[in-house]
TIMITOR-392116 format. One record per residue (C-alpha): x, y, z; chain; residue number from 1. Coordinates in Angstrom, 3 decimals. Layout:
N
REC          X          Y          Z   ch     i
REC          X          Y          Z    A   NUM
...
This chain:
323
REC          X          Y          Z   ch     i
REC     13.705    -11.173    -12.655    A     1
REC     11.398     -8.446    -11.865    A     2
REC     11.593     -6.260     -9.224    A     3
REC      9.566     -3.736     -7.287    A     4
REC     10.295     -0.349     -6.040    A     5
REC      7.981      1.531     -4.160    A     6
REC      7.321      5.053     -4.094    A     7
REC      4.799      6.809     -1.946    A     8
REC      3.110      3.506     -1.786    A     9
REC      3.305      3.104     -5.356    A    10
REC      4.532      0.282     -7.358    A    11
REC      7.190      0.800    -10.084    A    12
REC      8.495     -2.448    -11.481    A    13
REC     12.013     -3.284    -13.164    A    14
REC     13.054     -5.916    -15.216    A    15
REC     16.615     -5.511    -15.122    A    16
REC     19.650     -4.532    -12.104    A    17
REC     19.139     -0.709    -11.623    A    18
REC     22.027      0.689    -13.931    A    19
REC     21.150     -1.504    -16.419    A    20
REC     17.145     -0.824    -16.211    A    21
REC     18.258      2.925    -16.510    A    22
REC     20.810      2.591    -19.453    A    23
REC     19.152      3.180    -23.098    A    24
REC     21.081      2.477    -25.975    A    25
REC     21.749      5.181    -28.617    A    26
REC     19.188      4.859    -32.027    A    27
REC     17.164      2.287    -30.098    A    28
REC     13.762      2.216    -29.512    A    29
REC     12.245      1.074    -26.189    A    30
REC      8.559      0.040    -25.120    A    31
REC      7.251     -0.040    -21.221    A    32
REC      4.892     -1.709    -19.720    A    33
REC      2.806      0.664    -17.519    A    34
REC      0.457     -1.007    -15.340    A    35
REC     -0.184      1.867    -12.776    A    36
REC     -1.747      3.769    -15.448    A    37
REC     -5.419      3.842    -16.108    A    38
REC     -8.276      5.325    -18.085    A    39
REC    -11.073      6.825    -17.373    A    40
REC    -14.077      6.963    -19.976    A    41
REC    -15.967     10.416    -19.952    A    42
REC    -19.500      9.985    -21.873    A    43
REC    -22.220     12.099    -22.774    A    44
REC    -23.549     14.988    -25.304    A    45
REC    -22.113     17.650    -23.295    A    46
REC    -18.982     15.981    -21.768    A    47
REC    -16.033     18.563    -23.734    A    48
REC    -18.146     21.016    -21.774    A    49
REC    -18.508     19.149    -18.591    A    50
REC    -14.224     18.439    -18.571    A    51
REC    -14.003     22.152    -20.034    A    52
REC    -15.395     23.167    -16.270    A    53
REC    -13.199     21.138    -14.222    A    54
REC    -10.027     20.857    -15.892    A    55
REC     -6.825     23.740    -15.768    A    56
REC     -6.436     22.672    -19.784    A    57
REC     -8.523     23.865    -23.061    A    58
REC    -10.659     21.487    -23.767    A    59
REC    -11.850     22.913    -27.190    A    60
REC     -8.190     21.997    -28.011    A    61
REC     -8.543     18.583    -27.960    A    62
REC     -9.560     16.750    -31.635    A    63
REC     -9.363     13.215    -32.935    A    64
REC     -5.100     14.479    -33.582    A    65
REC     -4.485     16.494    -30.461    A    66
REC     -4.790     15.983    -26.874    A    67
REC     -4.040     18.054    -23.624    A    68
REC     -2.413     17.510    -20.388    A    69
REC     -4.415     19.149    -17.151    A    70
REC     -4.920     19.506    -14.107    A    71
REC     -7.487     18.632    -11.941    A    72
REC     -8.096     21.082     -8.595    A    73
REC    -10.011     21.797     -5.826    A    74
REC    -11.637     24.883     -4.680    A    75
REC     -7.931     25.937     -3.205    A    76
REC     -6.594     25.655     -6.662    A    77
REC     -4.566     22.652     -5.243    A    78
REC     -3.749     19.883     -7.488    A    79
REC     -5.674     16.400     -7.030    A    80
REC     -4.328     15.007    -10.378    A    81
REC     -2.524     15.685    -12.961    A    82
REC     -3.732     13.417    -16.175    A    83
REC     -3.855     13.201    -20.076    A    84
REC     -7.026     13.982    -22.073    A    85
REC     -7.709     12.101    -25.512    A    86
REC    -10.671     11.715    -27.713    A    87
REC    -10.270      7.841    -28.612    A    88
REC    -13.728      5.955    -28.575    A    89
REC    -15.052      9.078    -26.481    A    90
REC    -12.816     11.360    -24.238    A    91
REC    -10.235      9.629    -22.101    A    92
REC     -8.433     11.121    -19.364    A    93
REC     -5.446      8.862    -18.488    A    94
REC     -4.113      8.636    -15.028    A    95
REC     -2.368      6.417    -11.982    A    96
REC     -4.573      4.182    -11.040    A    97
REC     -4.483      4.617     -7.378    A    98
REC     -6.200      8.139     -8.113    A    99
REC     -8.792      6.851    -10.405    A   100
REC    -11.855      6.395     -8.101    A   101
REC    -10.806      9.820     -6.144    A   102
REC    -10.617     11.733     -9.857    A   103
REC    -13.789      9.991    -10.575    A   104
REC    -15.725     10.711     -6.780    A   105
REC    -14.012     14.638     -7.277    A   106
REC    -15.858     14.850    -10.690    A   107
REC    -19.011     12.814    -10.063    A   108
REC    -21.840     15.658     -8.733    A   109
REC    -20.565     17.849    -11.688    A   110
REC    -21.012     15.093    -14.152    A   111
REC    -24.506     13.928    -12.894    A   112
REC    -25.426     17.120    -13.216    A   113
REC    -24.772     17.465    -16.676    A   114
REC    -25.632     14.211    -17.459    A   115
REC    -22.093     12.539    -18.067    A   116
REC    -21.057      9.099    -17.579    A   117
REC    -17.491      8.672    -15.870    A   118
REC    -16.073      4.834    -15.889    A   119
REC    -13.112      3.217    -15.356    A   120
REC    -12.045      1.457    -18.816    A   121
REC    -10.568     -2.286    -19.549    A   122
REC    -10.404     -2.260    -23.402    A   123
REC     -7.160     -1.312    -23.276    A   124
REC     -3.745     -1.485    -21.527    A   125
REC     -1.265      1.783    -21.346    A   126
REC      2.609      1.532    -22.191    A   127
REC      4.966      3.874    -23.163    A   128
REC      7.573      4.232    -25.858    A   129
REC     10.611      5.968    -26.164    A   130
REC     11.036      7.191    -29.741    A   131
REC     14.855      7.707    -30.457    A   132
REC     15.121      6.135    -34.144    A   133
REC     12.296      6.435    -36.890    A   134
REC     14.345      3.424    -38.291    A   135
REC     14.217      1.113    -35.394    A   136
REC     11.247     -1.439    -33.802    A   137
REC      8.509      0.569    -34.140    A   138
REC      4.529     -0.838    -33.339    A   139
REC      2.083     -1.483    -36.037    A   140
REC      1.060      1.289    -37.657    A   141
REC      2.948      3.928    -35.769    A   142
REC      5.377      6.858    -36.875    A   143
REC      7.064      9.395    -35.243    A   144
REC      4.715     12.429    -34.569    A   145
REC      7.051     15.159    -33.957    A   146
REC      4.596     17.609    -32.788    A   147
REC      4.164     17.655    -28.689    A   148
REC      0.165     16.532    -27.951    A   149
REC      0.061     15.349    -31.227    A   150
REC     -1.895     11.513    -31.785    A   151
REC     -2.236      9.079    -33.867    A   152
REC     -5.257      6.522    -33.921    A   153
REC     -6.253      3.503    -35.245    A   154
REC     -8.367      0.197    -34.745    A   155
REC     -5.287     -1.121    -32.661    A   156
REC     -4.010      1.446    -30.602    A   157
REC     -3.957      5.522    -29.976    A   158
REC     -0.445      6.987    -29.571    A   159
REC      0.299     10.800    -28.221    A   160
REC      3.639     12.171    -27.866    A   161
REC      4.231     14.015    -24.809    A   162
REC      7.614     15.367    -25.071    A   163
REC     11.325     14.460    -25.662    A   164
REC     10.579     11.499    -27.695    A   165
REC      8.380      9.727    -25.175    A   166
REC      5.008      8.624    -26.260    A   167
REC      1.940      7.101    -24.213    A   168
REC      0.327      4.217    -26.339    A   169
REC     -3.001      3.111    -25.551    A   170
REC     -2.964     -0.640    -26.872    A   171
REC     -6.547     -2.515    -27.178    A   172
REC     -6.197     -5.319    -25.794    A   173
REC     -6.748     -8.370    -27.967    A   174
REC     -3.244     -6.108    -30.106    A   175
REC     -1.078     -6.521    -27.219    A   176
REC      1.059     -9.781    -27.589    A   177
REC      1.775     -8.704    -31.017    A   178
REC      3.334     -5.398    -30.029    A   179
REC      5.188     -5.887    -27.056    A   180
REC      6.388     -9.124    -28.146    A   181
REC      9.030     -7.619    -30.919    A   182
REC     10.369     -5.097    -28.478    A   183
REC     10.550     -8.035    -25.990    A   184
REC     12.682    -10.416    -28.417    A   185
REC     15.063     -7.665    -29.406    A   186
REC     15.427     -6.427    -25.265    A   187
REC     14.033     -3.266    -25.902    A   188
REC     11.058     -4.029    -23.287    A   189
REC     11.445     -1.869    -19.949    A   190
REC      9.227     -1.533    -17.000    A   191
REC      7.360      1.496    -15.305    A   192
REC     10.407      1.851    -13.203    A   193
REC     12.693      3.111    -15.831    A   194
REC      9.735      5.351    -17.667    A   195
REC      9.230      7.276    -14.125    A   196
REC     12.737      8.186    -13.838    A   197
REC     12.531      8.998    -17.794    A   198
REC      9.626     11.183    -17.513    A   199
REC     11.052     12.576    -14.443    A   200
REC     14.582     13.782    -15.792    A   201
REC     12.550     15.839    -17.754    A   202
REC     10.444     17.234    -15.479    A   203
REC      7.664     15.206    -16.049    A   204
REC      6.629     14.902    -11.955    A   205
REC      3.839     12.397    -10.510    A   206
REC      0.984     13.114     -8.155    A   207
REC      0.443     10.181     -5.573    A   208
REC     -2.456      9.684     -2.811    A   209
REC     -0.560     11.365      0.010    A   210
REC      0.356     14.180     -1.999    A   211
REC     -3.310     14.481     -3.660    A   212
REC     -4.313     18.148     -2.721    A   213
REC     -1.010     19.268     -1.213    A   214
REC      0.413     21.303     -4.303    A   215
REC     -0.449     24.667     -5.892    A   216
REC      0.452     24.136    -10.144    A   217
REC      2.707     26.976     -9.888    A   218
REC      4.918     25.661     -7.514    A   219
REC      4.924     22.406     -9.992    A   220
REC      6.060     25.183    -13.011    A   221
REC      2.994     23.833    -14.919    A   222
REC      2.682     27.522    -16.167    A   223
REC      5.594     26.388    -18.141    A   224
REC      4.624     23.376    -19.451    A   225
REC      1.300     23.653    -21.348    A   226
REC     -1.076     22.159    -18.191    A   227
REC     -2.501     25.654    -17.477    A   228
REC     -4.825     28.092    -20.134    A   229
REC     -5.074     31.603    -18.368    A   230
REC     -8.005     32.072    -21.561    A   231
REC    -10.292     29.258    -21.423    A   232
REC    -12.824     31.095    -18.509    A   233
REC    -13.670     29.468    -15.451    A   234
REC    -12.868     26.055    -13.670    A   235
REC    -12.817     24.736    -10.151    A   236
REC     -9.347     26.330     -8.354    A   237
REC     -9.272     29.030    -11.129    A   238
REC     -9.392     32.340     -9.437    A   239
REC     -6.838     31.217     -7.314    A   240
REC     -4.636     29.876     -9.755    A   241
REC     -4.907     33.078    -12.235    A   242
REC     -3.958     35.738     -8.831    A   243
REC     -0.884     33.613     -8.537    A   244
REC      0.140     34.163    -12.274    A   245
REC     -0.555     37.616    -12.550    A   246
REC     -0.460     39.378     -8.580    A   247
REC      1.736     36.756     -7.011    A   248
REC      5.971     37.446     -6.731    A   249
REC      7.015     33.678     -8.038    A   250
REC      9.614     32.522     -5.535    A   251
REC      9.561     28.730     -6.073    A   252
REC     10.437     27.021     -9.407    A   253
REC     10.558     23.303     -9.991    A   254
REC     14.078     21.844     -9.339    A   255
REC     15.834     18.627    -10.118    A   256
REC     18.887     16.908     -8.248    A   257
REC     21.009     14.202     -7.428    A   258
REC     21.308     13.502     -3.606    A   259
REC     22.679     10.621     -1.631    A   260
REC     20.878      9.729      1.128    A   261
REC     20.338      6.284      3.685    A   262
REC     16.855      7.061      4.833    A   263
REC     13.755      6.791      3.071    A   264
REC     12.539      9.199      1.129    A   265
REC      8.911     10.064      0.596    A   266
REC      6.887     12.874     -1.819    A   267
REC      5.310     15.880      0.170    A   268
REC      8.142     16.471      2.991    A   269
REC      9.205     19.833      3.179    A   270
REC     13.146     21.083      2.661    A   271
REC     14.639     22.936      5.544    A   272
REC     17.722     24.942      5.356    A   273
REC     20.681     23.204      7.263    A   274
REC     19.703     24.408     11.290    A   275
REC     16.412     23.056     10.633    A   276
REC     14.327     26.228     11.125    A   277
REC     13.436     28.022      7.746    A   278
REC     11.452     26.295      5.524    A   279
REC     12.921     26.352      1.270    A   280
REC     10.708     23.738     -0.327    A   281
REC      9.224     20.433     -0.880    A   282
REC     10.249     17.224     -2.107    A   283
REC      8.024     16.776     -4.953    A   284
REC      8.780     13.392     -6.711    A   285
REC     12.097     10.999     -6.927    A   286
REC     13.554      8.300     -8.543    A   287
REC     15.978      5.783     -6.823    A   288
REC     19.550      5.491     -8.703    A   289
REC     21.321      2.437     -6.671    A   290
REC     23.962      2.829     -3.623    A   291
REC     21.819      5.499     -2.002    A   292
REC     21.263      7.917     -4.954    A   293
REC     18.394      9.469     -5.721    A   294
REC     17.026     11.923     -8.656    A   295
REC     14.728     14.631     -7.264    A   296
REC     12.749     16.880     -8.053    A   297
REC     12.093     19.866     -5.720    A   298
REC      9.689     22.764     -5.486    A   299
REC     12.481     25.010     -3.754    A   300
REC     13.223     28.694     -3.695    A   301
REC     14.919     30.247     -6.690    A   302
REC     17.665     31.159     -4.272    A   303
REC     18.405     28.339     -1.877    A   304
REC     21.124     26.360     -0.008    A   305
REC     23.284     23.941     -1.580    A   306
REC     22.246     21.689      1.345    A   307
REC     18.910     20.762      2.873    A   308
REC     17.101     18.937      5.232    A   309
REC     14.510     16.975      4.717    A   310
REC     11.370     16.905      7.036    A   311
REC     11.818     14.332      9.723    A   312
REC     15.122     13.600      9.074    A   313
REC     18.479     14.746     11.366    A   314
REC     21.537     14.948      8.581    A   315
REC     21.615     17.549      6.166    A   316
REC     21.476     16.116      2.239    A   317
REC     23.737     18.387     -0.773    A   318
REC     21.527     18.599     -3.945    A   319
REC     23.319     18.922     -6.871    A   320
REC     22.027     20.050     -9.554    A   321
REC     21.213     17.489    -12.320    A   322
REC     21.442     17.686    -15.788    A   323
């Protein structure tokens, strides 16, 4: 029985009772179906040139066995999306849905201009695989990368391993049924709900419409994670971006925790200390753990409270610190 959680007006599915959904078996393999991801299709002589302009990552990086994560900003170096870029069948930059036609609007006078075709792709479907045992259920004509951004094509799917043995799999789609049906028969199928909190535990956070714009990448920590190139020259939200990494005092670093709380939660609210006046953060992303628990991930001052509010809400929350 499937079931749907929402966050920030997005939809995360589960297949199984929370604590189960959540609980991976040692030396197991798992695959996830990930239908809030999309791809958009970036055409055109000059299109490593066109991203190259727009995008926080090095484009010149990217090759038929290496891909990037960016960034995409606007002219106050805030983030609109954060999304994967592959060269599979022409560059593909890999995002949630429900920002594709903004990404593709944001980018659309810059690509007319240099004569680049942006559109949303159906040849394939994304999912996502958790890696834990070379040995184990494995798709067709897939291996274990090891290297971070590295990828693997072929005339059935492209693979790229992000980090910490998770993998984004780009699956044409006449190739599905015989790739997610093995993981299904041995229960090693998951939904998007248990890959969010995955990627999340590891810092991986999401960008959703209401938060679209609200974020500078520093106070995100993607100067940490490989989303930013201080080398690669200019690109819109750039100057802003590079004075925060080399004149700006960093006071805000990218925190995750366990709260319990009854009220809903939602991305973008801002942390208070405990009388409600002085602001510490913002609630970046979260993942629901049953009975009230949450995992969250904060933007928050390096030295902060051990108890917050949370915009809009009366009763102070404890975060403790997870993992």
């Amino acid at each position: 029985m499937q079931q749907e959680h929402i966050i920030n007006q997005r939809s995360y599915i589960s297949t199984l009772p929370i604590t189960e959904e959540l609980h991976f078996e040692a030396n197991r393999n798992y695959l996830f179906e990930l239908p809030f991801l999309g791809g958009l299709t970036v055409r055109g002589d000059r299109d490593k040139e066109f991203l190259q302009g727009q995008l926080s990552c090095d484009i010149r990086q990217i090759t038929s066995t290496a891909m990037r994560q960016g960034a995409l900003c606007n002219l106050k170096g805030r983030i609109l999306a954060l999304l994967d870029v592959i060269d599979w069948d022409g560059l593909q930059l890999i995002l949630p849905k429900d920002l594709l036609l903004d990404t593709q609007k944001s980018l659309s006078t810059a690509a007319m201009l240099s004569r680049v075709k942006l559109e949303p792709t159906k040849a394939y479907q994304v999912y996502g695989l958790y890696l834990a045992n070379p040995n184990d259920e494995l798709p067709i004509h897939f291996h274990d990368l090891g290297e971070n951004y590295a990828v693997i094509q072929n005339d059935i799917l492209c693979g790229y391993h992000l980090s910490h043995h998770l993998y984004i799999l780009l699956i044409k789609n006449e190739e599905i049924a015989n790739i997610v049906e093995p993981f299904r028969k041995r229960g090693q199928l998951r939904g998007s709900f248990a890959w969010h909190y995955l990627q999340l535990s590891h810092k991986q956070v999401q960008i959703y419409p209401e938060t679209r714009g609200l974020f500078l990448p520093h106070r995100l920590d993607l100067h940490l994670s490989g989303y930013l190139s201080f080398d690669k020259g200019c690109y819109k939200g750039q100057e802003i971006i590079a004075r925060t990494h080399y004149r700006a005092k960093i006071k805000h670093g990218l925190r995750l925790f366990i709260i319990e709380n009854t009220a809903p939660l939602a991305a973008g609210k801002k942390l208070f200390e405990p009388s409600g006046q002085v602001e510490v953060g913002e609630l970046i992303d979260f993942s629901p753990l049953g009975n009230g628990r949450y995992l969250i991930a904060a933007s928050i001052l390096l030295e902060h409270p051990s108890h917050v509010c949370i915009e809009n809400q009366s009763s102070t929350v404890e975060l403790n610190p997870f993992g």
